[in-house]
MDTraj code that builds the backbone (N, CA, C; nanometers):
import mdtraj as md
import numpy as np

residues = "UNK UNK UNK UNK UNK UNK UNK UNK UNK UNK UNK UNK UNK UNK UNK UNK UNK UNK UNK UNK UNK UNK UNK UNK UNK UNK UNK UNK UNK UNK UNK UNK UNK UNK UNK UNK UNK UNK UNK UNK UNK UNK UNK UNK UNK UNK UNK UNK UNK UNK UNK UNK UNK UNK UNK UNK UNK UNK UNK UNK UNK UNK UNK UNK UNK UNK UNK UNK UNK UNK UNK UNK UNK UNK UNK UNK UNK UNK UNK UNK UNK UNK UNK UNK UNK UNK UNK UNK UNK".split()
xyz = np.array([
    [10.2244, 12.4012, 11.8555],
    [10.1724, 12.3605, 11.7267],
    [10.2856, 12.3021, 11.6424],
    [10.2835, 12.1973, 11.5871],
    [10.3586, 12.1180, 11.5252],
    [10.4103, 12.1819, 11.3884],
    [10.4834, 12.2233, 11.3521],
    [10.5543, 12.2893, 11.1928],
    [10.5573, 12.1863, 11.0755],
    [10.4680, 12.2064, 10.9607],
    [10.4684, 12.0894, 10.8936],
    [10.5344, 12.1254, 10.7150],
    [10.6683, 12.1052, 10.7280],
    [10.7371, 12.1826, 10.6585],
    [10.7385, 12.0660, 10.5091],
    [10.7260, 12.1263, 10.3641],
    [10.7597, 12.0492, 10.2770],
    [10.8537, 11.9488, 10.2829],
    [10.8686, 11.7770, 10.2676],
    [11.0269, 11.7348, 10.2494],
    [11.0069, 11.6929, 10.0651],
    [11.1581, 11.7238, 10.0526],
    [11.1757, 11.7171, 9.8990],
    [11.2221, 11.5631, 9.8856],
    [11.2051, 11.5349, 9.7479],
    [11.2654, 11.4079, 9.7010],
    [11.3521, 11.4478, 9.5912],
    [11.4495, 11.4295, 9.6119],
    [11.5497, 11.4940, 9.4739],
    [11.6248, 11.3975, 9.4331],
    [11.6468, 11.3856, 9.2709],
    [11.7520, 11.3458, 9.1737],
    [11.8188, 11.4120, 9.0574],
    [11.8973, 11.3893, 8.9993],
    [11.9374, 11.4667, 8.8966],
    [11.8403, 11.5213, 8.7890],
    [11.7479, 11.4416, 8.7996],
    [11.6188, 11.4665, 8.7050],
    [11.4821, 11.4888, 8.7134],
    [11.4811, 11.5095, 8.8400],
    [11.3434, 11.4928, 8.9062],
    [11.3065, 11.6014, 9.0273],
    [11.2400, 11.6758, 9.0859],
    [11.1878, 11.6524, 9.2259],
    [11.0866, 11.6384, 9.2739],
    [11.0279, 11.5971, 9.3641],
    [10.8948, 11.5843, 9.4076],
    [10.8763, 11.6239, 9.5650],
    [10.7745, 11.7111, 9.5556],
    [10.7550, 11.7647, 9.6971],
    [10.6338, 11.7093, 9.7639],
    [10.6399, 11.6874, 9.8865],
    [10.5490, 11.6428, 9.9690],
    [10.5293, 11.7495, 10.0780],
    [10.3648, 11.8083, 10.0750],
    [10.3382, 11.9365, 10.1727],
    [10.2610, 11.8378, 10.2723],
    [10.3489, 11.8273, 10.3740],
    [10.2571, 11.7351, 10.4628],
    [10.1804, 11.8109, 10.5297],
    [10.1717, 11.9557, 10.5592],
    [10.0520, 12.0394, 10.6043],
    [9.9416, 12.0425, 10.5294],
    [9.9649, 11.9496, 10.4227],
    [9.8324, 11.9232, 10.3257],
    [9.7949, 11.7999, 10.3216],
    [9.8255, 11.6811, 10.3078],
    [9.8363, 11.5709, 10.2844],
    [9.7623, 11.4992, 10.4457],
    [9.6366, 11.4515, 10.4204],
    [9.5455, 11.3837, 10.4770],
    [9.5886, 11.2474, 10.4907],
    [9.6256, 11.1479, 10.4116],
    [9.6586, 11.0425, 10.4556],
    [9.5462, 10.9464, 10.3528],
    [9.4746, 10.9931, 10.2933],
    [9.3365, 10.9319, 10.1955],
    [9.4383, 10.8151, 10.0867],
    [9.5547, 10.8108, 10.0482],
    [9.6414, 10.7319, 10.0010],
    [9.5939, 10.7260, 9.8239],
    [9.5498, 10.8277, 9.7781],
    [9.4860, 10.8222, 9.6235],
    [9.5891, 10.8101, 9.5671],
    [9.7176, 10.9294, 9.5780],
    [9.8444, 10.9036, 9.5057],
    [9.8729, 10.7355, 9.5300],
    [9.9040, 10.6890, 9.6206],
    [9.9827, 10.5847, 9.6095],
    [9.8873, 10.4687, 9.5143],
    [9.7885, 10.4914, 9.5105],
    [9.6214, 10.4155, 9.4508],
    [9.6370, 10.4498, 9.2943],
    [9.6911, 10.5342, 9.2772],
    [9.6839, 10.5901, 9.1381],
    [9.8348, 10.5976, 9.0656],
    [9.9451, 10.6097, 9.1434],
    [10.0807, 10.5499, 9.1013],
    [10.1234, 10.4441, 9.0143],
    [10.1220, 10.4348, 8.8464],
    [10.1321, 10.3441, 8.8027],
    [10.2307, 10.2438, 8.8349],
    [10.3377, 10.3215, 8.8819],
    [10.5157, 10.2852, 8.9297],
    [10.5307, 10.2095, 9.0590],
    [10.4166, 10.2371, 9.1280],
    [10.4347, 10.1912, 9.2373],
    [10.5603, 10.2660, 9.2968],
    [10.5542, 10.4353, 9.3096],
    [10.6766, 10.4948, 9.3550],
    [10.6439, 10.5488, 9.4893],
    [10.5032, 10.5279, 9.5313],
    [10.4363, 10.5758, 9.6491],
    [10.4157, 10.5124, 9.7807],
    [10.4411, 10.5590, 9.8587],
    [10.4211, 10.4439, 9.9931],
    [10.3959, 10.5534, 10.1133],
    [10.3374, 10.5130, 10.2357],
    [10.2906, 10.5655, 10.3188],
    [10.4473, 10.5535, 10.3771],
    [10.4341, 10.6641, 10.4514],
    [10.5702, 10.7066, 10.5596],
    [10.5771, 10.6467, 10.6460],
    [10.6661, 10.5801, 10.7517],
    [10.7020, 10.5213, 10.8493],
    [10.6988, 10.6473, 10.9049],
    [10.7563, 10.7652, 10.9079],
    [10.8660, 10.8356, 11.0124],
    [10.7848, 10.9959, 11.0086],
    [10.6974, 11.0193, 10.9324],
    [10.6300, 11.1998, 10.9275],
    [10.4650, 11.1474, 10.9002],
    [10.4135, 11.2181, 10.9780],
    [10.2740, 11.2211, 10.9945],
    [10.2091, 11.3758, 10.9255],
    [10.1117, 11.3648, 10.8717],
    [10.0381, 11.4270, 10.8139],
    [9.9679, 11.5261, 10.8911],
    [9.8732, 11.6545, 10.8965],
    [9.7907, 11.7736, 10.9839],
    [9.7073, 11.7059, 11.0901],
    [9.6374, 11.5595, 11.0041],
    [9.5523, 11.5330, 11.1027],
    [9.6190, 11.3757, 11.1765],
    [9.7410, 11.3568, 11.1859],
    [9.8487, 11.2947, 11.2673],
    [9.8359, 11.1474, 11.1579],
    [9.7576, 11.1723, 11.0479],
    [9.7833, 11.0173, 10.9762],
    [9.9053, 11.0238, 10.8561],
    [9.9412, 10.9103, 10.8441],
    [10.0391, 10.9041, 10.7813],
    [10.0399, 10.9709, 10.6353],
    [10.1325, 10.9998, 10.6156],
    [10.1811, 11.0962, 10.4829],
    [10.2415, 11.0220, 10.4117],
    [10.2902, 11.0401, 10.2933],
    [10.3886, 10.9183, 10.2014],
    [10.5486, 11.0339, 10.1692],
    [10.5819, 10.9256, 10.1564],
    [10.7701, 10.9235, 10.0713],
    [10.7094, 10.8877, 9.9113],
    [10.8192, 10.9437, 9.8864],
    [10.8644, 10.8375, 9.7095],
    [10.9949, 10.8225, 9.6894],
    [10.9434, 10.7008, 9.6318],
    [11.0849, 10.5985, 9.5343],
    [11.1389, 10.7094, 9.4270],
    [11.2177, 10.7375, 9.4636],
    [11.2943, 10.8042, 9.3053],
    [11.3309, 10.7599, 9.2080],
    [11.3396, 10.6242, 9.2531],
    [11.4123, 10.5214, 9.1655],
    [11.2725, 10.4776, 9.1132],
    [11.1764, 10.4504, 9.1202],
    [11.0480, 10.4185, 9.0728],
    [10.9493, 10.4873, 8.9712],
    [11.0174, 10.6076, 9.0691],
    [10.9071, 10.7410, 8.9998],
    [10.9708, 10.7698, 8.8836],
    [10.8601, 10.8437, 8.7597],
    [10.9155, 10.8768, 8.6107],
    [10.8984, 11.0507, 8.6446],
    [10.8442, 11.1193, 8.7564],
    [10.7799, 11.2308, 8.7499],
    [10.6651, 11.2325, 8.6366],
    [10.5930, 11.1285, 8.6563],
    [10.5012, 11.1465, 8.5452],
    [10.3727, 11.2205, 8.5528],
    [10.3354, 11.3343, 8.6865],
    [10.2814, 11.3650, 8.7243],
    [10.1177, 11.3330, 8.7590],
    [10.0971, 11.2281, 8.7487],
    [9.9342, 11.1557, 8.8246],
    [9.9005, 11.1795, 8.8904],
    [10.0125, 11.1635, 9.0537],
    [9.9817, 11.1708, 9.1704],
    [9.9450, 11.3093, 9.2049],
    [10.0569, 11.3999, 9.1090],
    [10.0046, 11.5360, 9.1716],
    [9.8750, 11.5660, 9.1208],
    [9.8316, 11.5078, 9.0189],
    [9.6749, 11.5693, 8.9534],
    [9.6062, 11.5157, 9.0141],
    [9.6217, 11.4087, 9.1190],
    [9.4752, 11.3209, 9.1528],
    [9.4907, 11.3566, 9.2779],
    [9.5546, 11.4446, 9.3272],
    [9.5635, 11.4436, 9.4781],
    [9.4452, 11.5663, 9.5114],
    [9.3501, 11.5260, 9.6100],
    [9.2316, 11.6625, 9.6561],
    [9.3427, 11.7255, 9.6921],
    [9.4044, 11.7120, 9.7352],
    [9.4319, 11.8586, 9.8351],
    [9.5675, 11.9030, 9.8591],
    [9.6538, 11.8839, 9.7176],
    [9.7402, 11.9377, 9.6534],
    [9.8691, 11.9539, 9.7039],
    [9.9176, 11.8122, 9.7862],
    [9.9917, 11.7583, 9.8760],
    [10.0932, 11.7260, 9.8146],
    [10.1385, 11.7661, 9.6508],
    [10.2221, 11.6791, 9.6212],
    [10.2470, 11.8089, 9.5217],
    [10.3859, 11.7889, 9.4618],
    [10.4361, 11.8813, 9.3776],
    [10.5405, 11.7963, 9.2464],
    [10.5556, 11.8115, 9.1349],
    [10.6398, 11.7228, 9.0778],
    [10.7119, 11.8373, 8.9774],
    [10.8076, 11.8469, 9.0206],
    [10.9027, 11.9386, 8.9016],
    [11.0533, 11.8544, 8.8200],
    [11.0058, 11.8367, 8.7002],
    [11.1074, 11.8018, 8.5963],
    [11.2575, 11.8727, 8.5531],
    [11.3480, 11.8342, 8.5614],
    [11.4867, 11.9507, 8.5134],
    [11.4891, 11.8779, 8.3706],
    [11.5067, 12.0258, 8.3637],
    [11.5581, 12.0376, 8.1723],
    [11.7303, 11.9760, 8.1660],
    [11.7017, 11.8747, 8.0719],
    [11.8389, 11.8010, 8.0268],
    [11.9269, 11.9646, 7.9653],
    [12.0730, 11.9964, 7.9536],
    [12.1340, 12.0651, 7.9267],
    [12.2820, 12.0301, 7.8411],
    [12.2481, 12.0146, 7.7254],
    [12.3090, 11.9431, 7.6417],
    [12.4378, 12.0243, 7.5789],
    [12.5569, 11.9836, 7.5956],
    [12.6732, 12.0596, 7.5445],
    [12.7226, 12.0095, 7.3884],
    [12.6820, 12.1098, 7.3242],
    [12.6906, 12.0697, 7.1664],
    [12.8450, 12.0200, 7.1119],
    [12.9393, 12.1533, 7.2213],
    [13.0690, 12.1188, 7.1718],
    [13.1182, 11.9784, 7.2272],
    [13.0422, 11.9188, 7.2794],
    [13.1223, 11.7810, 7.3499],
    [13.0627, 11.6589, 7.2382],
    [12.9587, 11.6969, 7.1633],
    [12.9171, 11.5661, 7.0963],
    [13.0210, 11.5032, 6.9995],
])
top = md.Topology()
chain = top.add_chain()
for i, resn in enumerate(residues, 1):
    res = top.add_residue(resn, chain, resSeq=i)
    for name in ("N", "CA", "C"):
        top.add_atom(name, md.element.get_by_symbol(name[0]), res)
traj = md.Trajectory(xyz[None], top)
């Protein structure tokens, strides 16, 4: 049986998770992506062997759409809190 493990997308400001043991291949995120930060995967296949998506980091705002419009909750978007050093201003 094939192990279909989360892959992360990380930046200093962003991450976004992709549960490809969830993720059908129906392409709504990428349909509903204002950014156009969504694209179907070349390289990881999805439960029922169809393609799964990547994201652009550079595209994406984490503006969370994709994760609200997705049935079946294939997608995760977590924001980092800016951490501002008062004594440096």
């Amino acid at each position: 049986m094939k192990d279909f493990k989360a892959k992360e997308f990380k930046d200093n400001q962003k991450k976004v998770i992709v549960f490809h043991g969830l993720c059908k291949g129906c392409g709504l995120c990428i349909e509903k992506c204002p950014f156009k930060a969504i694209k179907f995967s070349t390289k990881d296949l999805g439960v029922h062997s169809t393609p799964t998506v990547e994201i652009d980091l550079d595209k994406c705002t984490a503006c969370g759409i994709c994760e609200v419009t997705c049935p079946d909750s294939a997608l995760k978007i977590e924001k980092f809190k800016k951490i501002i050093n008062h004594e440096s201003c």
